[in-house]
C-alpha positions as CSV (number, residue, x, y, z in Angstrom):
1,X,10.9,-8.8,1.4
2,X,9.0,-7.5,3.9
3,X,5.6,-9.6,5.2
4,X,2.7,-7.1,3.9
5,X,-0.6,-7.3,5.5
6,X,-3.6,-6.6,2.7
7,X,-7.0,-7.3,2.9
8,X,-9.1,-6.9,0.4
9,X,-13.0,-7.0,-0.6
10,X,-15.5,-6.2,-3.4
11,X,-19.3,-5.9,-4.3
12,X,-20.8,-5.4,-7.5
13,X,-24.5,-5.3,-8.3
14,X,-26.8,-4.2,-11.2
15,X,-29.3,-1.6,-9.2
16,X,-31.6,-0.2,-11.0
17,X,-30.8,-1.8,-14.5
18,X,-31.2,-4.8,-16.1
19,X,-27.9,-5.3,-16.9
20,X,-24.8,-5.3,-14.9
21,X,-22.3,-3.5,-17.3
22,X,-19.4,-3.1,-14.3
23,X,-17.2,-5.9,-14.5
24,X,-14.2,-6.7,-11.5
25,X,-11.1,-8.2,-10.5
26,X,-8.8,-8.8,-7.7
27,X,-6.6,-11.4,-8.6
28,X,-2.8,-12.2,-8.0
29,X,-0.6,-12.4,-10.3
30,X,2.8,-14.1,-11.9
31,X,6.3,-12.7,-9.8
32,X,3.8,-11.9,-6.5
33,X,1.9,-9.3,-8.1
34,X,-1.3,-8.7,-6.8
35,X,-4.1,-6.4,-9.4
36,X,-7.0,-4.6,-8.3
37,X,-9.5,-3.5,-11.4
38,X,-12.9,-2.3,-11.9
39,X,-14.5,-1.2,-15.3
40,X,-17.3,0.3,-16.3
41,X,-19.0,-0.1,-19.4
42,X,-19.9,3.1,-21.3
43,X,-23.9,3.6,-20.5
44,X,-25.8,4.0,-23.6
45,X,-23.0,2.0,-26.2
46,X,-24.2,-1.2,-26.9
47,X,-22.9,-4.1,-25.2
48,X,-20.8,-2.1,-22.3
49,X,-20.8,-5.3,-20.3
50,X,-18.8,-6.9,-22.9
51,X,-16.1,-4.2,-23.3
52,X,-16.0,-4.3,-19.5
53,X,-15.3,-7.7,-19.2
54,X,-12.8,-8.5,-22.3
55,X,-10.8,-4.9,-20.9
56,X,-10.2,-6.8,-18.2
57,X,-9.6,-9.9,-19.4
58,X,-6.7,-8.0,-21.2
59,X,-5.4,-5.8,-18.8
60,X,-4.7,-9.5,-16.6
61,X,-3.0,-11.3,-19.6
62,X,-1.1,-8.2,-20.3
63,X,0.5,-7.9,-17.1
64,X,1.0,-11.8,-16.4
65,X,3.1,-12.0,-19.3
66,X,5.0,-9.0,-17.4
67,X,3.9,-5.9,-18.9
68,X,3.8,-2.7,-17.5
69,X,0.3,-1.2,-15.9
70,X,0.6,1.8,-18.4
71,X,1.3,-1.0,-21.4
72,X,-0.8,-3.0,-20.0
73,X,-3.6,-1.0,-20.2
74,X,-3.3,0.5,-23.6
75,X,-3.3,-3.2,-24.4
76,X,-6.7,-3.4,-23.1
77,X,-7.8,-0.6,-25.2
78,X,-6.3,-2.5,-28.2
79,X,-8.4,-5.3,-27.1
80,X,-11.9,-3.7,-27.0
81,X,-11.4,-1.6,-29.9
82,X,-10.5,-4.6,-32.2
83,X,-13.4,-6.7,-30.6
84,X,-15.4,-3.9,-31.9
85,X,-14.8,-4.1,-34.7
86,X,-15.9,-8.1,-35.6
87,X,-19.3,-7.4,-34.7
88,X,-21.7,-5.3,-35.4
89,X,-23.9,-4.8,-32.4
90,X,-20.3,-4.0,-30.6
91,X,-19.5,-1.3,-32.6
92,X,-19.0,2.3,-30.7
93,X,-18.5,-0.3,-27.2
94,X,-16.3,1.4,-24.4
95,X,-15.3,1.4,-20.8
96,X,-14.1,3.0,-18.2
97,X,-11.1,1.2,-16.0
98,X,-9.5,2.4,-12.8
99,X,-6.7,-0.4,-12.0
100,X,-4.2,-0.4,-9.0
101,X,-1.0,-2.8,-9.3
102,X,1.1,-3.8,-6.3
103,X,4.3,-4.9,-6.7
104,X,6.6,-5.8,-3.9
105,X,6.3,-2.4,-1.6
106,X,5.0,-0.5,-3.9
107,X,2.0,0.1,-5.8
108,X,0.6,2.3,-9.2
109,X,-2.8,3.1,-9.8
110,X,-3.8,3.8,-13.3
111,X,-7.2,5.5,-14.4
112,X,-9.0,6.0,-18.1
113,X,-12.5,7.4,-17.6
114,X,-14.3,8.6,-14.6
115,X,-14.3,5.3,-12.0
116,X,-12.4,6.9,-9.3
117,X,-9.7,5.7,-6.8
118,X,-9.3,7.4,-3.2
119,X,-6.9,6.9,-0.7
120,X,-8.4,6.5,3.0
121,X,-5.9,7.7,6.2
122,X,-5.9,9.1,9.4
123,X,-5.9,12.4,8.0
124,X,-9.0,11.9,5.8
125,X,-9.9,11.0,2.0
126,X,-8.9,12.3,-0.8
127,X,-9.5,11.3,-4.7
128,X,-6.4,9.8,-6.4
129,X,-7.2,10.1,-10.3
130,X,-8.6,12.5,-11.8
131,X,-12.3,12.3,-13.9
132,X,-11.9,12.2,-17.3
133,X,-15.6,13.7,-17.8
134,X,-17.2,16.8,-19.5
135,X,-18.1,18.1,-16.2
136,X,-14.3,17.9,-14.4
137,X,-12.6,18.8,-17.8
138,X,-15.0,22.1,-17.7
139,X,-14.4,22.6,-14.1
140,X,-10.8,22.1,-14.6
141,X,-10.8,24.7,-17.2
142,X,-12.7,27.5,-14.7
143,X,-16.0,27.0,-16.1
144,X,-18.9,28.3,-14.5
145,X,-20.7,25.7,-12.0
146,X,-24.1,26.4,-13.2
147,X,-23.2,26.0,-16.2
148,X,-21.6,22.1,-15.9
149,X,-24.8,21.6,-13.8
150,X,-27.2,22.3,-16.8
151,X,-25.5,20.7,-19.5
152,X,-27.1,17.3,-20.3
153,X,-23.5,15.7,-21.3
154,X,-21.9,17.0,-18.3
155,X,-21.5,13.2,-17.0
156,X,-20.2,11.6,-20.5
157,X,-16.5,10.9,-20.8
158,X,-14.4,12.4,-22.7
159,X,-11.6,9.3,-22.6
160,X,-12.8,5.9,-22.3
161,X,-11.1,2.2,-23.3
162,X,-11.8,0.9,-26.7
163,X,-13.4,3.9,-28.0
164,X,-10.3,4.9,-30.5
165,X,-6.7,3.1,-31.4
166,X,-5.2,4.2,-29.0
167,X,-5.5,6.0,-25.7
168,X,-3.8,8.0,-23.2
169,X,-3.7,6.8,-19.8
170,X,-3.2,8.2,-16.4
171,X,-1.1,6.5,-14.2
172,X,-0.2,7.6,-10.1
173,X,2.5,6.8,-8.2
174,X,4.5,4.8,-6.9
175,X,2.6,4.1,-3.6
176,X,4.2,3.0,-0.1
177,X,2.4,-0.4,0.5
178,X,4.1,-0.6,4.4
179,X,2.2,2.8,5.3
180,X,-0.9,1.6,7.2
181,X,-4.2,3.3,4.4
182,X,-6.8,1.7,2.8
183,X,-7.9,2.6,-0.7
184,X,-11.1,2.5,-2.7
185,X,-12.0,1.7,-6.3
186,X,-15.4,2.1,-7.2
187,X,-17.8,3.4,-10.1
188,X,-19.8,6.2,-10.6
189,X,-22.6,4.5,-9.6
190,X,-21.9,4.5,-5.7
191,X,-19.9,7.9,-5.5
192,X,-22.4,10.4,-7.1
193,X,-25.1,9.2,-5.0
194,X,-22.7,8.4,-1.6
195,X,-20.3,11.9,-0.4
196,X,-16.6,11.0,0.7
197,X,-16.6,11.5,3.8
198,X,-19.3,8.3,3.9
199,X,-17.5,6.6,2.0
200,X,-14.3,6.8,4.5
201,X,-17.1,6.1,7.4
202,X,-18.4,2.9,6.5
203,X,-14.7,1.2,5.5
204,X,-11.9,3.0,7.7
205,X,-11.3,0.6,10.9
206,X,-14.3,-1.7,9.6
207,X,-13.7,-5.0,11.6
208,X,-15.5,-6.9,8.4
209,X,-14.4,-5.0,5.3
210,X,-16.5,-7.1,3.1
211,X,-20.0,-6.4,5.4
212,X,-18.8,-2.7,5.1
213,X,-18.5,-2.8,1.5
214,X,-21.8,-4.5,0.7
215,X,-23.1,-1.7,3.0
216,X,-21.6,0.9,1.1
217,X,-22.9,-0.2,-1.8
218,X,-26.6,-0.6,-0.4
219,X,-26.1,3.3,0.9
220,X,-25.4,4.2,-3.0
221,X,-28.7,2.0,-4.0
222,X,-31.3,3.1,-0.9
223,X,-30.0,6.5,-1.9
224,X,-31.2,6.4,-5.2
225,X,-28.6,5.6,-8.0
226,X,-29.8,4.5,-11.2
227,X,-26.6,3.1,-12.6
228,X,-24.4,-0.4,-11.8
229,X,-22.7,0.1,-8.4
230,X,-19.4,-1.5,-7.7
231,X,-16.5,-0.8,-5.3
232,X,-13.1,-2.3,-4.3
233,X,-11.1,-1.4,-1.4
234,X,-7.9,-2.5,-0.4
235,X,-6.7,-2.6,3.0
236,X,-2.8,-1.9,3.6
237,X,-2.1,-3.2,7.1
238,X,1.9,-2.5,7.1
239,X,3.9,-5.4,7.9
240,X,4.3,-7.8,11.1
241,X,7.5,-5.9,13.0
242,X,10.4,-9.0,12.6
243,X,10.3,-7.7,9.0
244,X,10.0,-4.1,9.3
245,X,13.7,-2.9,8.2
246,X,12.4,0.7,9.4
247,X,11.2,-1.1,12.3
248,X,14.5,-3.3,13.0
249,X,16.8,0.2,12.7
250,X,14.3,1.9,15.1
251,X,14.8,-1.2,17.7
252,X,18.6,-1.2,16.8
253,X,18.7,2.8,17.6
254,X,16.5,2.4,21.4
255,X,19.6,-0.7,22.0
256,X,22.5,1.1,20.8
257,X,21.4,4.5,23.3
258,X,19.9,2.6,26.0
259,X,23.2,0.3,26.5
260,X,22.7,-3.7,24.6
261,X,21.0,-4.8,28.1
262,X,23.1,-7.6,28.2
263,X,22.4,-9.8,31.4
264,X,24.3,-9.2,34.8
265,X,27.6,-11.8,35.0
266,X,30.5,-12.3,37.9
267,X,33.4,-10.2,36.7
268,X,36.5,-10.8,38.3
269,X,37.2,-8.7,41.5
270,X,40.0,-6.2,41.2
271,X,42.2,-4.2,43.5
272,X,42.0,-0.4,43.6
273,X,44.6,2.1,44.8
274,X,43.0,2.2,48.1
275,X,43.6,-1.5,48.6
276,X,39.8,-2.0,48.0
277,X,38.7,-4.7,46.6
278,X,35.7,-4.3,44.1
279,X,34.3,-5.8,40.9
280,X,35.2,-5.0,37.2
281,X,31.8,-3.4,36.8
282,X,31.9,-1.1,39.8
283,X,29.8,-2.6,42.1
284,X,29.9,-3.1,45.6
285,X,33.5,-2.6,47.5
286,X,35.4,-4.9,50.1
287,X,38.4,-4.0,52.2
288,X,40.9,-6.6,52.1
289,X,44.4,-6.7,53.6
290,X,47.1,-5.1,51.1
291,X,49.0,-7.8,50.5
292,X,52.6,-7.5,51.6
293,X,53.5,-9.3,48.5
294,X,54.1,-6.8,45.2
295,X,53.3,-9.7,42.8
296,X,49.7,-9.9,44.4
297,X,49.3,-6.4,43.1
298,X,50.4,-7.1,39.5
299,X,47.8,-10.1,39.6
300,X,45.5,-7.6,40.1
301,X,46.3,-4.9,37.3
302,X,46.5,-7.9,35.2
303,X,43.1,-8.7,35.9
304,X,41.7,-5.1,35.0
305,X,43.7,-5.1,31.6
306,X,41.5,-8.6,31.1
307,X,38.7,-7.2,31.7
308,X,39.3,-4.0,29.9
309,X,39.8,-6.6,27.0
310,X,36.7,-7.8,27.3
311,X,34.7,-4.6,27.1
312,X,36.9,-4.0,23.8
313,X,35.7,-7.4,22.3
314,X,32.2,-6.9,23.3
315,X,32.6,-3.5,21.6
316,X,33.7,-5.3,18.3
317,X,30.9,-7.5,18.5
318,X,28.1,-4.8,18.9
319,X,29.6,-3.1,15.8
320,X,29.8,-5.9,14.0
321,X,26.3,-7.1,14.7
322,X,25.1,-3.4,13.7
323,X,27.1,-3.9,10.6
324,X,25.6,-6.8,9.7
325,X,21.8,-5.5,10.8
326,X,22.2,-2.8,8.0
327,X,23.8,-5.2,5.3
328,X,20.4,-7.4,6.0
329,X,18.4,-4.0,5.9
330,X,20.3,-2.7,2.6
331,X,19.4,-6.1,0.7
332,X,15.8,-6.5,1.9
């Protein structure tokens, strides 16, 4: 498998509340799985930090004994809704989740709620799930603007984790991991207050993602947010060029037209028509005396047949060694 590059960093803080109801994790896994999660419980149900946290707590178990993200996180929904259930002061509990699982090359994001996931590039940022909120559902449906803005329940969800028995998620991809991006999980709490094109600013080419995190989260708080604030982003380096396959074939494709730049060696000298006298690889030219002798002559055109054997053999061997480049390629 290929040797991927990821970085990774994460800040979480309460803000303005009392209580910090985002929970977070970025944790690897059983089988080299590596998961990126960020929940956020429900404002206004009592004891969001709790669904938060046990959401998570699920959604890890779930996928280390091998599940699926989609199972995985309708098993976290399971979980909150049946905590909810033993106590009383838990009862009507919820959270958002916004997870990203990479596996191998490849990576899923899956999304309940509004905490959002973008992917950062050279050609911008753009939002990966989509809200699952009064406000986008209406705008989704072509309702008037002015409208969403005045209605006081325009940021409440309209699908959350442990709300109900079961839940539909939304699930995206698969992602390339070996395409150089970065990607950001993060709450409402940073990206209603912070735009996305500062969002991009302060973490695409940071040389210290995790100072440019905790100043992208101070932006969101100086700027006035009243909710928890909490963001993870993932950096996706590609992978160091010995184990690039793409990169080994585009090497293999510059040697093959540019000639195997093997290093200069004595051929044998052969005898042309013209009694010359000049190497097998068509360099340089001496005039000799023809020898009077016929068998001196058939030396020669047996030494041009050798070395014409030779350029057939190192032909062989190049294909064979290209053979063998894509078997290696096919199996990584």
């Amino acid at each position: 498998m290929p040797d991927l590059h990821i970085q990774t960093a994460f800040h979480t803080l309460a803000g303005r509340r009392p209580i910090n109801q985002d929970a977070v994790a970025v944790q690897d896994l059983p089988g080299g799985r590596k998961l990126l999660a960020l929940a956020d419980g429900m404002g206004g149900h009592q004891a969001g930090e709790v669904a938060s946290r046990k959401a998570l707590e699920a959604l890890s178990d779930a996928l280390a004994a091998g599940a699926t993200l989609d199972a995985a996180v309708k098993a976290a929904n399971a979980a909150v809704h049946s905590a909810a259930l033993d106590r009383e002061d838990w009862q009507g509990m919820g959270t958002t989740l916004v997870a990203l699982l990479q596996t191998g090359t490849r990576y899923e994001i899956a999304s309940v709620g509004d905490s959002r996931a973008y992917r950062i590039d050279t050609a911008g940022i753009r939002q990966v799930t989509s809200d699952h909120s009064v406000a986008a559902e209406a705008t989704r449906a072509g309702a008037d603007q002015a409208e969403i803005a005045a209605s006081p329940w325009r940021n409440a969800v309209t699908r959350a984790i442990g709300t109900a028995p079961a839940v539909e998620v939304d699930v995206f991809g698969p992602f390339d991991c070996t395409v150089p991006h970065t990607v950001v999980l993060c709450s409402d709490g940073l990206y209603r207050v912070v735009s996305n094109q500062r969002i991009r600013d302060h973490v695409y080419g940071a040389g210290d993602l995790a100072a440019a995190v905790w100043r992208l989260a101070r932006e969101a708080l100086d700027g006035g947010s009243t909710d928890n604030i909490s963001v993870i982003v993932a950096r996706f380096e590609g992978v160091t060029a010995g184990n690039d396959a793409n990169a080994n074939l585009a090497l293999l494709a510059d040697w093959l037209r540019d000639g195997p730049g093997l290093p200069p060696v004595d051929l044998p000298e052969v005898e042309n028509r013209n009694g010359d006298k000049e190497s097998a690889n068509g360099t340089g030219t001496r005039r000799r005396r023809r020898s009077k002798k016929k068998g001196r002559r058939t030396s020669g055109r047996n030494k041009s047949l050798l070395v014409r054997l030779s350029d057939s053999i190192e032909v062989v061997v190049l294909i064979a060694l290209v053979i063998c480049i894509l078997v290696l390629w096919l199996l990584i």
